[in-house]
N, C-alpha and C positions, 0 to 999 in steps of 0.2 A: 274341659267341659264346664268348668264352674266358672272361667273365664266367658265364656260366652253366655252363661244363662245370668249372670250378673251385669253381663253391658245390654243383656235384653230388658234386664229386668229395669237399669237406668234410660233405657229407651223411651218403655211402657211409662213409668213416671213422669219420662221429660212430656210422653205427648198428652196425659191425662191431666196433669197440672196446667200445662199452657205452654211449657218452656221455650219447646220446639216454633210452636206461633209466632212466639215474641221473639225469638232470632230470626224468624224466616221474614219477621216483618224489621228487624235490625238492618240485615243482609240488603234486603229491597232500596237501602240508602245505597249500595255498592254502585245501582242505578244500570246502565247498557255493560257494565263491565261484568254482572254478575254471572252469566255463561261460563265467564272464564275462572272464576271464584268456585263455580259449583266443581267443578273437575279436583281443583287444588282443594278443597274441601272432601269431596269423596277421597281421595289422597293420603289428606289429612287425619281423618276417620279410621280406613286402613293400619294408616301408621300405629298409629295410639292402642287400636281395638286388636289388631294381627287378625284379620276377617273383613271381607266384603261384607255379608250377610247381617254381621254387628254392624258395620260402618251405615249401610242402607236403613235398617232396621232407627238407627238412631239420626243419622240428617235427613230423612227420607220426605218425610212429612215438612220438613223445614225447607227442602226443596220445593214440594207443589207447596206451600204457602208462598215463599217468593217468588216462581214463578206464574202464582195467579196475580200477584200485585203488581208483578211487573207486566203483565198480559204474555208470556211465554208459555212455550208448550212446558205442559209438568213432565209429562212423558220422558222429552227431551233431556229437562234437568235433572230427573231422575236416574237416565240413564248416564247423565253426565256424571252423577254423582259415582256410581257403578264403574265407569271406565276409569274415571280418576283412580277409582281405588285400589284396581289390579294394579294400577304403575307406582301404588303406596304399598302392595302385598310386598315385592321385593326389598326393602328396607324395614319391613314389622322384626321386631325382636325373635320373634319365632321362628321368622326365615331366616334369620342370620345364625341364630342358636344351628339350626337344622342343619344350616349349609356348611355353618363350621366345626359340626361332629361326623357329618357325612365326608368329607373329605379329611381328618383329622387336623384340622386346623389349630393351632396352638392359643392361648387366649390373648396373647397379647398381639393376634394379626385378626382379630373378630373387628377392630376399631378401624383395620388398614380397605378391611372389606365393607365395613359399611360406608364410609369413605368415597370408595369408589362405585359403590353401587347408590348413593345418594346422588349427585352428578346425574347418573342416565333417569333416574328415577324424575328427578324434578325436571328434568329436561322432557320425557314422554309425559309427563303430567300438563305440565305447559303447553305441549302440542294436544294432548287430548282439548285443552282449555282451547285454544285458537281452532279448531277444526267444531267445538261448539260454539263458539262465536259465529262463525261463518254458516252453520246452519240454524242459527238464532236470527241472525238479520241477514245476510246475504240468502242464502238458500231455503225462507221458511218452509216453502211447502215441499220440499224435498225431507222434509223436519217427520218424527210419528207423531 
C-alpha cells in the first residue's frame, strides 16, 4: 500500500511540475519507432512500480503527449502502454517474491526464475510493441 500511494504520489508531481511533458516531448525524437517504445515502456513501468495502475498512472500522460506530437492515436498509446505492462507484471519483484513463496522455492533459485521468466517477458513485450506498430501505420482506422 505504501508502495503504490508513493509511485502515485511521484506520478502526481512528475505531471504537475511538467516532467511527464518534457519526456513525452524527449520520446517524440524516438520519431515512427515510438509505437514500439510505448509497449517496452509500459513494460518498463511494470517492472520498477510491480503495478500496471502505478505504471499507467506515471507514463500515461507522457504517452498522450507524444503521441499528440507525433499525430497518433493517445488512446492507442495508452493502451500500448497498459499492455506492455502486463508482460512486465511477470518479472516485478513482487511476482517473483510471491511465486517463490507460493511454490516453496529456495532463494538461491528466485535468480534462476527470473532468468527464465525475463526471456518470455521481453519477448511478449516486443510483440505487444510490433502489433502497435502495425496498428499505428498499417492498420490506423482499425486503431481507438
Amino acid at each position: 500500500l505504501v508502495t503504490i500511494a508513493s509511485v502515485l504520489a511521484l506520478a502526481f508531481l512528475m505531471n504537475y511540475s511538467g516532467a511527464t511533458a518534457t519526456l513525452g516531448l524527449a520520446f517524440a525524437a524516438t520519431g515512427i519507432l515510438f509505437p514500439f517504445f510505448s509497449a517496452l515502456l509500459g513494460w518498463l513501468g511494470v517492472f520498477l512500480t510491480g503495478s500496471d495502475t502505478s505504471a499507467n498512472a506515471l507514463f500515461g500522460n507522457l504517452q498522450v503527449v507524444t503521441a499528440g506530437r507525433l499525430g497518433l492515436s493517445p488512446v492507442l498509446m495508452a493502451a500500448a502502454n497498459s499492455s506492455g505492462g502486463v508482460m512486465g507484471k511477470m518479472i516485478s519483484l513482487q511476482s517473483i517474491a510471491v511465486a517463490a513463496a507460493a511454490t516453496g522455492m529456495r532463494a538461491a533459485e528466485e535468480g534462476k526464475l527470473f532468468r527464465f521468466t525475463l526471456r518470455h517477458s521481453i519477448v511478449l513485450a516486443s510483440a505487444i510493441g510490433l502489433v502497435t506498430v502495425f496498428y499505428a501505420y498499417v492498420m490506423p482506422q482499425w486503431a481507438p
